[in-house]
N, C-alpha and C positions, 0 to 999 in steps of 0.2 A: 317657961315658954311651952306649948301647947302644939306638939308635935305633928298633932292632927294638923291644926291649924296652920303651920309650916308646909305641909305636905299640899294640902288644898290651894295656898297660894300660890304654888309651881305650877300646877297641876291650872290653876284656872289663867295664867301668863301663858304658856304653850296651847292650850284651847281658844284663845284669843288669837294667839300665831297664827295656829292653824284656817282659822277663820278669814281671816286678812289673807295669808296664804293664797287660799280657792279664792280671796274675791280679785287677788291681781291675778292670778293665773285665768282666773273666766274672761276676764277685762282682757287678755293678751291672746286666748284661743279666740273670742267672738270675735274679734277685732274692733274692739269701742274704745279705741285709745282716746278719741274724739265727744267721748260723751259727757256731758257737763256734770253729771251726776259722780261722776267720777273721785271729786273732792272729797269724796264722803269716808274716800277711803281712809283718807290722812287723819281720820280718828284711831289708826293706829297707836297714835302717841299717847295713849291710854297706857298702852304698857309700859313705856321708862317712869310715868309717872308713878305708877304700882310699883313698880320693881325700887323706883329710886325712893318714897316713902315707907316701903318698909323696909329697908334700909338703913334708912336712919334712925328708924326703932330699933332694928337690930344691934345698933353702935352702942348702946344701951347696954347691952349685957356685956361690951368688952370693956365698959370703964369709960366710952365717950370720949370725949378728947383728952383725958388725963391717960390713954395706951396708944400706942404706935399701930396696931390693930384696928382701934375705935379711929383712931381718926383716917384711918385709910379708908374703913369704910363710910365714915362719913364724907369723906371729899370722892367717892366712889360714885355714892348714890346721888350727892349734890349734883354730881356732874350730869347722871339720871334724867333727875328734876329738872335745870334747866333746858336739856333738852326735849323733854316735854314739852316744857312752858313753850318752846321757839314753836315746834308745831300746836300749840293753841295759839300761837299770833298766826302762824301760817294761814289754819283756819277763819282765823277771823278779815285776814285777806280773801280766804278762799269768797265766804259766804256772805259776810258781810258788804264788803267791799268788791264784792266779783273780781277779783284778780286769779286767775289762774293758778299761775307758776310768782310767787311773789320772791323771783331773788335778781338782784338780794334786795332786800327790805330787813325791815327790824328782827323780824324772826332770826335773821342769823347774830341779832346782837347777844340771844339767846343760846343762838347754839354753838357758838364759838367759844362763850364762855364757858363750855363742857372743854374744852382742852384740856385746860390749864387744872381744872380740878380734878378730871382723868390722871394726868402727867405726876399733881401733884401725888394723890391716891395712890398709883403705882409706886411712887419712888418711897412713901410713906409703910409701904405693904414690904419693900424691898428691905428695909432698914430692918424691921419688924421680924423678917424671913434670915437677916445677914445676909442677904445675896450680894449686899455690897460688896463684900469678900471679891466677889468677880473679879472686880475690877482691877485687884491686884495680880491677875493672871496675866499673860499675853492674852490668851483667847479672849478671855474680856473685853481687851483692851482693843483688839482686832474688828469684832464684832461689831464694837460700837463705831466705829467709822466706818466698815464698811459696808453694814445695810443703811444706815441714812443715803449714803453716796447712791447704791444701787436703785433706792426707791425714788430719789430724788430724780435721779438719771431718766426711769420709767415715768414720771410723772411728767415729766420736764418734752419728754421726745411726743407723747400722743396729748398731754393737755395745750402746748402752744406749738410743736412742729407740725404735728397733724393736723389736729383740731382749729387752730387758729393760720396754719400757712407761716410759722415764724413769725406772726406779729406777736408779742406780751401783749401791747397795749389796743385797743380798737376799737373799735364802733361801739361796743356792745360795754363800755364805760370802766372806769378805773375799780370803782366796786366792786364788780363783778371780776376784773381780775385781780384784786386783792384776795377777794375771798379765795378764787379757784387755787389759787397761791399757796394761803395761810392753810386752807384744810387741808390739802396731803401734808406740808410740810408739818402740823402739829399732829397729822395723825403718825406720820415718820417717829417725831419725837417722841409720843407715847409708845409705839411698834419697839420702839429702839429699848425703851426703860424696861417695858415689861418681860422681851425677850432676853434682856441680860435677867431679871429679876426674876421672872420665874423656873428659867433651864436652872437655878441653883437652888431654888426653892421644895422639890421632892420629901423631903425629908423634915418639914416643918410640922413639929407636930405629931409626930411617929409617919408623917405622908396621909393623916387623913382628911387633908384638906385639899388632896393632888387634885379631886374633879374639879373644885371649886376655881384653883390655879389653871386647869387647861380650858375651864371655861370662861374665866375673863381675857387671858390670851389669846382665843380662839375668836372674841366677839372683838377686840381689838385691833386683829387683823382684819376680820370681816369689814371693821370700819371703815379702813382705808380701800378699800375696794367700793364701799359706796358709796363714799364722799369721792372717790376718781372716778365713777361711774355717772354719778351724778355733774359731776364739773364737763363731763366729756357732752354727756347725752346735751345740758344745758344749750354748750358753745356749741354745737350741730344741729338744736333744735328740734332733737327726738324727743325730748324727757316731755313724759305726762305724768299726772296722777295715776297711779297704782300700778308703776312700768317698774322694771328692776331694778332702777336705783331704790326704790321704797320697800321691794321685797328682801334687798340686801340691808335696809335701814330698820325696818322691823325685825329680820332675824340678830343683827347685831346687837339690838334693845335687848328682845328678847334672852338671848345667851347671856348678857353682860348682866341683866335684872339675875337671872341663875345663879352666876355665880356667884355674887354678891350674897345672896338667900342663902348659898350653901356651907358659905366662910357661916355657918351659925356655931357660937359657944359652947352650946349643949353635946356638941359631940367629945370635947375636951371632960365631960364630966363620964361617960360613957366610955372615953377609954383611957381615962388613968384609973 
């Protein structure tokens, strides 16, 4: 593996960030939330698709699905990919079809399937790391009940007390409140796995994989901040194209494609 080549595709992932970056922040100083052109932004989703196929190159050097590693990162970057994919349907709502804001539509058939393979990916990473061990602690055992309960709590009080007036169900159709539903609650479930999985994981490796650990943690929490950001702005009908739910959905791409690149093999040859 070509270190160079390792090094350039970070490097050209965060210069893409960066880029998207300035073009929602221009979009939120000019004040053009309203400009049709706006769509264009949502070619961000270039980057989970990078980050999530090499990726799965990368699973390659761990042995692929015959290592507890290889397939973490494989159901890692899968989960990447089809998130991707959901913003290339979004698009093709965008441009194609002139729909604005297409949710929910099929695009989310795409991106909800990223859960499960996120969810599976951690617990996969977990086993690999032994953080399972956790769970035979109290703190383990504490933890995991009670940030679900907390986030659930948080999601629960501004996505239908505030945002909707105490209805679940309403005008705006069952879809849409199934999704606003399913995405904090399987980002909770991801949030939950990785937090017990990674606070024991330090030491995996002699610890030289700690950035690559705080950097999928870090982009998992991110998640669920965009996906509640996005569910709120939706039911209050702030959300546009290149508004902060998408600057939070590109940075969590962005970090989570990181991490992923940085869990690379080659450093295990370099320090034994």
């Amino acid at each position: 593996m070509n270190k160079k080549v390792h090094n350039l595709y970070i490097t050209l992932l965060w210069v893409l960030y960066v880029l998207f970056i300035g073009w929602f922040l221009w979009i939120y100083l000019s004040k053009t939330s309203d400009n049709p052109n706006n769509i264009y932004t949502n070619f961000y989703g270039v980057i989970p698709l990078l980050g999530g196929f090499y990726g799965l190159w990368l699973s390659k050097y761990w042995g692929g699905w015959n290592s507890k590693v290889g397939k973490a990162v494989i159901l890692l970057s899968s989960g990447l990919v089809t998130w991707g994919i959901g913003m290339v349907i979004w698009l093709y709502y965008n441009i194609i079809l002139h729909v604005d804001i297409p949710y929910p539509s099929l695009a989310d058939a795409a991106f909800i399937l990223s859960w499960p393979l996120w969810g599976a990916g951690a617990a996969f990473l977990s086993i690999a790391t032994g953080a399972k061990l956790g769970m035979r602690e109290v703190k383990g055992r504490v933890m995991l009940f009670i940030i679900p309960i907390i986030v659930i709590t948080f999601s629960y009080f501004f996505l239908v007390t505030i945002a909707r007036g105490g209805v679940v169900s309403d005008y705006l159709g069952f879809s849409k409140t199934f999704f606003d539903v399913a995405y904090p609650v399987g980002d909770v479930v991801i949030l939950s796995i990785t937090l017990l999985v990674f606070g024991l994981s330090y030491k995996y490796f002699g610890g030289i994989y700690k950035k690559a650990i705080y950097f999928i943690l870090f982009a998992f929490v991110m998640n669920y901040f965009a996906d509640f950001t996005f569910s709120y702005t939706t039911t209050l009908g702030t959300y546009y194209n290149g508004s902060l739910a998408d600057a939070l959905f590109v940075t969590t791409m962005t970090i989570l494609s990181t991490g992923i690149i940085l869990l690379d093999p080659k450093k295990l040859d370099h320090h034994n």
